[in-house]
C-alpha positions in Angstrom: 0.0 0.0 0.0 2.8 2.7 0.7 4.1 4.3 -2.6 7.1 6.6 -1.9 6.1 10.2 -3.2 9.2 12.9 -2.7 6.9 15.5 -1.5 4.5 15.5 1.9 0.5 15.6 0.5 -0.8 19.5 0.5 -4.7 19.3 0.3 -6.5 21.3 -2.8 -10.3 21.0 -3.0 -11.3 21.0 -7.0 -14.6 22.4 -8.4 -16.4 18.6 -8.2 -15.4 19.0 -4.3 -12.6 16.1 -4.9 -9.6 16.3 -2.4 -6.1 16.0 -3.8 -2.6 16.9 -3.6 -1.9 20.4 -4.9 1.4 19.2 -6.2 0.9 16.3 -8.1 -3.0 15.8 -8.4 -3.7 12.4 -6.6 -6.3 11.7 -4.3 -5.4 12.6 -0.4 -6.5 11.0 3.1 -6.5 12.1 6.3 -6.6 15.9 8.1 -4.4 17.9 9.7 -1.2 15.6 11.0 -2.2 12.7 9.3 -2.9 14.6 6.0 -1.6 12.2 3.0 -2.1 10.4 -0.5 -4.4 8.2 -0.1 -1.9 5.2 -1.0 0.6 6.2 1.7 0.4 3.9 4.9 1.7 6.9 6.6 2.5 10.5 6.8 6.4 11.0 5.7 8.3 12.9 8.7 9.7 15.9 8.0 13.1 15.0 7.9 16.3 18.0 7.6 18.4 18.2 5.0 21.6 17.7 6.6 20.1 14.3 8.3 18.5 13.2 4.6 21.2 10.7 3.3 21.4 9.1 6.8 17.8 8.5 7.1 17.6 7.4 3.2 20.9 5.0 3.8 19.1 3.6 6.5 15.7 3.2 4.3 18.1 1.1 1.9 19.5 -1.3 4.4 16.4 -1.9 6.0 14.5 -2.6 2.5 17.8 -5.3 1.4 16.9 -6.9 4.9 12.9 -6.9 4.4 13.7 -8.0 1.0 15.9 -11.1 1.7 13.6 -12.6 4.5 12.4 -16.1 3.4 8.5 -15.5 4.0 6.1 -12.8 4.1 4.1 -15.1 6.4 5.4 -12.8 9.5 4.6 -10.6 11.8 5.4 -6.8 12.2 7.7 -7.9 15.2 9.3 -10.2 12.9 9.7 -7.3 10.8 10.9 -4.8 13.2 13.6 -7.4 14.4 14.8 -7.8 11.1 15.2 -4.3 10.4 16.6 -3.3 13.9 19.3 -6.0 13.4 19.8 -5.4 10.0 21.1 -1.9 11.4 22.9 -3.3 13.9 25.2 -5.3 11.7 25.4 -2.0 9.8 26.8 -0.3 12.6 24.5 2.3 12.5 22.7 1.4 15.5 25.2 1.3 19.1 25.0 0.5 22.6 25.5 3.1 25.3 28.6 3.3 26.7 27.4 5.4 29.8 25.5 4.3 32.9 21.8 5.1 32.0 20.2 7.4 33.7 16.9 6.8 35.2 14.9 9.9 36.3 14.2 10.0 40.3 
């Protein structure tokens, strides 16, 4: 269901009262925060510039590990895992090297 667009959905309202994007004319979902096309599982964060090719390098490694799993027949847990350690073996997630810090 998710389609990647590279623009967030901005709502126009046409003369035959249709909702759809103002920038590329498909049909939009949602209001206010949750505002998007309506074949976008979610809302794409606003995500800054400088932090872009992190966040897209990530989107690359997690798809290559969603994509090599044997089975669809999974859960989103199974899913999650597979991503989280798929990062992990990237190196891009760490362990804290600190004491946490639990708030009194």
């Amino acid at each position: 269901m998710y389609r990647p667009y590279d623009h967030r959905a901005k709502e126009f309202i046409t003369e035959n009262y249709r909702r759809e994007c103002l920038i590329c004319g498909r049909p939009v979902t949602g209001a206010g925060p949750t505002l998007r096309h309506a074949d976008e599982a979610v809302r794409p964060a606003v995500i800054p510039a400088k932090d872009a090719a992190v966040v897209a390098a990530a989107a690359e490694i997690i798809e290559q590990a969603l994509a090599a799993m044997v089975t669809d027949r999974c859960t989103d847990t199974d899913r999650g895992r597979v991503a989280a350690e798929a990062l992990y073996y990237a190196g891009a997630l760490t362990g804290g090297r600190g004491r946490r810090r639990v708030p009194a």
